[in-house]
Steps between C-alpha positions, in 0.01 A plus 500: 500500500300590775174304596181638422281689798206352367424142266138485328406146435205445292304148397415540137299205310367586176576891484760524227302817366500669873850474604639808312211731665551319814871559520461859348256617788736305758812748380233797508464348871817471646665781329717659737772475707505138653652211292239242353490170304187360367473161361217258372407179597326307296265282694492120361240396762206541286446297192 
């Protein structure tokens, strides 16, 4: 497997409802010829 061109990292907190649009207009995005990975990061720093 070949590493990706591009990572996307994004803090989430809270936004269970706005990952699937999120990630859907980050494919729309990067569509194309480079390799990408996107993750999420769920940020435990706010209570």
């Amino acid at each position: 497997m070949t590493p990706p061109e591009l990572s996307v990292v994004v803090p989430v907190f809270n936004e269970r409802d706005n990952i699937p649009p999120l990630v859907g207009e980050i494919v729309a995005a990067l569509r194309g010829p480079a390799s990408t990975k996107a993750g999420g990061l769920r940020d435990r720093l706010r209570r």
